[in-house]
C-alpha positions in Angstrom: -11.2 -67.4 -6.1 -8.8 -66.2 -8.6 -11.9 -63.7 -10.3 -11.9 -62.3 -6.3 -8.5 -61.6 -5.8 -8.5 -60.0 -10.0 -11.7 -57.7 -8.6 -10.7 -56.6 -5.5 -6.6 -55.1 -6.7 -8.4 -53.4 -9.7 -10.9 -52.0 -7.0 -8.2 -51.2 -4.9 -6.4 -49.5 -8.1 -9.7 -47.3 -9.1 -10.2 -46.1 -5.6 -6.2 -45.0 -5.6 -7.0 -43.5 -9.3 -10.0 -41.5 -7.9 -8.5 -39.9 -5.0 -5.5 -39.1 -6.8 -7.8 -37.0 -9.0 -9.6 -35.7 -6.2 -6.4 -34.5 -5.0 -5.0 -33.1 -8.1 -8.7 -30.7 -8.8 -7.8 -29.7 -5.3 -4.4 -28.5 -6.2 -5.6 -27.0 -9.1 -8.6 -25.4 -7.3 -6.7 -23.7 -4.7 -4.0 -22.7 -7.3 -6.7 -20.9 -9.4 -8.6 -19.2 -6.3 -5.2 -17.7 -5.4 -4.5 -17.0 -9.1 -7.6 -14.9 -9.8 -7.4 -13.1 -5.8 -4.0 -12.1 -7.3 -5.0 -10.8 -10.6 -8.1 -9.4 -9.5 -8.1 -5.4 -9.3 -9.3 -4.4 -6.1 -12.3 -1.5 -5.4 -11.3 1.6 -4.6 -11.2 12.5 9.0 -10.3 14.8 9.6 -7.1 15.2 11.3 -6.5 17.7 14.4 -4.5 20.6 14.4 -1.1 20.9 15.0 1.5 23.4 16.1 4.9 24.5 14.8 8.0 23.6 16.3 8.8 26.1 19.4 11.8 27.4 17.6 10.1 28.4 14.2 8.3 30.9 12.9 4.9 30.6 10.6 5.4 32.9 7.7 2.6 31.5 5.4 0.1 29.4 4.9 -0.5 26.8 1.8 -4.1 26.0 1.5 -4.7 22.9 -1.4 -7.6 20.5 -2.6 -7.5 16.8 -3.4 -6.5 17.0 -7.2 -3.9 19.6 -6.4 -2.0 17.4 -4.0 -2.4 14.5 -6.2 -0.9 15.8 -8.6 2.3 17.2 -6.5 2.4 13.6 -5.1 2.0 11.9 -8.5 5.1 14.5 -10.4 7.4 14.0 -7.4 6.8 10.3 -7.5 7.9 10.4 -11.5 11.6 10.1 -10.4 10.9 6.7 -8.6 9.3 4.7 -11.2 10.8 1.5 -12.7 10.1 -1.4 -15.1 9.9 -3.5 -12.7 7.4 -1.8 -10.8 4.8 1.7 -11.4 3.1 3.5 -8.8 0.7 6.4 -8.2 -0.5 7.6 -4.8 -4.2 9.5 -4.6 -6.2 11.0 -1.8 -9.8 9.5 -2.2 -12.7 11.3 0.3 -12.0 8.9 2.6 -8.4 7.5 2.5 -5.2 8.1 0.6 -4.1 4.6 -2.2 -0.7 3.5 -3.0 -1.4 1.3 -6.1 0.8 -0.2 -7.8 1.6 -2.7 -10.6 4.7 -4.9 -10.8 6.1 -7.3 -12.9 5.4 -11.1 -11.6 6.2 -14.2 -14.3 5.9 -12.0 -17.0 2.5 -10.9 -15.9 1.7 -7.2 -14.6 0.0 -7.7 -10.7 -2.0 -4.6 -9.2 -1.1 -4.1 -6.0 -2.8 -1.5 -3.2 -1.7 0.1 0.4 -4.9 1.7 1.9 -3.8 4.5 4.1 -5.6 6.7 7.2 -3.5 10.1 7.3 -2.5 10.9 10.7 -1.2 14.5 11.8 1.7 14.4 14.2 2.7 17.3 16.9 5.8 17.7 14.8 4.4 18.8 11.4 5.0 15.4 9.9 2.3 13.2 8.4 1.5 9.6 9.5 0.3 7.4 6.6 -1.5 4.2 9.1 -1.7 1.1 6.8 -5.4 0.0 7.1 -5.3 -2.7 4.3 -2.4 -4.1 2.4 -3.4 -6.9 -1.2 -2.4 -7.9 -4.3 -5.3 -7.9 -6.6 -8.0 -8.7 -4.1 -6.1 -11.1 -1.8 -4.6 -9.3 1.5 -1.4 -9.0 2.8 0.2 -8.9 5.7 0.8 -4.8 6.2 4.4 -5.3 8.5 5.5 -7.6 6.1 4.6 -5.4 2.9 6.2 -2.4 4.8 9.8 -4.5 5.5 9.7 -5.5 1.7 9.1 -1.6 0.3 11.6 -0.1 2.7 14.2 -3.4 1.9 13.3 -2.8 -2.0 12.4 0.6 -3.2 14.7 3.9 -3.2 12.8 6.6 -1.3 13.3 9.9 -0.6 14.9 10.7 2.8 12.2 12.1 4.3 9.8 9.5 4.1 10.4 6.8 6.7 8.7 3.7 6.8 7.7 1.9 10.4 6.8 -1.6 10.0 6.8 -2.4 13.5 3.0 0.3 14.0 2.2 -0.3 10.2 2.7 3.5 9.9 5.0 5.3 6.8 6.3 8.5 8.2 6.3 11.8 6.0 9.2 14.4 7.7 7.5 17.1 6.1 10.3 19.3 7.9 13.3 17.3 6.2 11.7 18.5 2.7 12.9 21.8 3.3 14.3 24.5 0.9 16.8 26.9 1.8 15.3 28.2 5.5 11.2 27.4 4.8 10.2 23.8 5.2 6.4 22.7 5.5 4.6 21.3 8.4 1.0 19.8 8.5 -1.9 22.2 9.8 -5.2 20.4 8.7 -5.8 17.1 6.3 -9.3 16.9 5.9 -10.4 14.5 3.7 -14.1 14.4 3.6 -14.2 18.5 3.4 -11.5 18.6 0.6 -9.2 20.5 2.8 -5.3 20.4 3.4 -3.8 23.2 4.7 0.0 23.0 5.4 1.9 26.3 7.1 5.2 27.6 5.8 7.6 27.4 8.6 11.1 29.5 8.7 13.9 27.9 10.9 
């Protein structure tokens, strides 16, 4: 009777040793899936025309490609790098990429904003958020675009909407002396972004 009672509590204890184990790979399952989504670097329309404000006049026109407006992007964004975090922003033939890397434990995580350009009756441009991650896991977009515009010093003509996902370029507020720029044509696919020269 004793023997039973002896076999069933060290029963009882490997049952209790084996789920614990089961439940510590678990743990350690779901920690690594998340681990590797984080770490993992991710893959890589034309817009309609727009007018000029009613109280301007057009005195040019700026016609530019994809690599030349990467690379006006890219040397404006110099300024606003830190150690903490590095970014780069690049028209693709489909979409325009915020990626960045920042510093998380010591460890550098890449981290992407996938963007739809949108042309607004103003002259401004509207960056829509299609697809916010870190590595390859996604994000919540509203929640990424609170966090930027909490965290990171911008220029004051880039606004960011979190509410409709959207970050605002004032292309207008980037004025110098009495010309400032508004957006005429962003055509991705075609290679083609034409912006007019606007005096006040």
């Amino acid at each position: 009777m004793r023997q039973m009672k002896e076999q069933k509590k060290s029963q009882k204890k490997s049952i209790w040793k084996w789920l614990f184990f089961l439940l510590l790979a678990i743990n350690l399952a779901g920690m690594a899936f998340v681990a590797v989504r984080v770490l993992m670097p991710r893959d890589q329309a034309t817009l309609s025309q727009v007018s000029a404000p009613k109280d301007a006049v057009k005195v040019g026109q700026l016609d530019l490609n994809r690599d030349q407006i990467n690379q006006l992007v890219n040397g404006y964004l110099e300024s606003y790098q830190s150690k903490e975090m590095s970014y780069k922003f690049y028209l693709s033939n489909n979409q325009a990429v915020l990626e960045a890397s920042y510093q998380l434990f010591g460890t550098s995580v890449p981290f992407y904003v996938y963007f739809q350009p949108l042309a607004l009756e103003n002259g401004s441009v509207a960056l829509s958020v299609t697809s916010v991650s870190a590595g390859s896991l996604s994000l919540p977009a509203n929640t990424v675009l609170s966090y930027i515009k909490g965290s990171l010093k911008l220029p004051d003509f880039v606004q960011i909407d979190s509410k409709n996902d959207q970050i605002i370029i004032e292309l207008a507020k980037a004025s110098s002396h009495n010309i400032s720029i508004s957006a005429n044509k962003i055509d991705l696919a075609n290679d083609q972004f034409s912006f007019d020269l606007i005096k006040k």
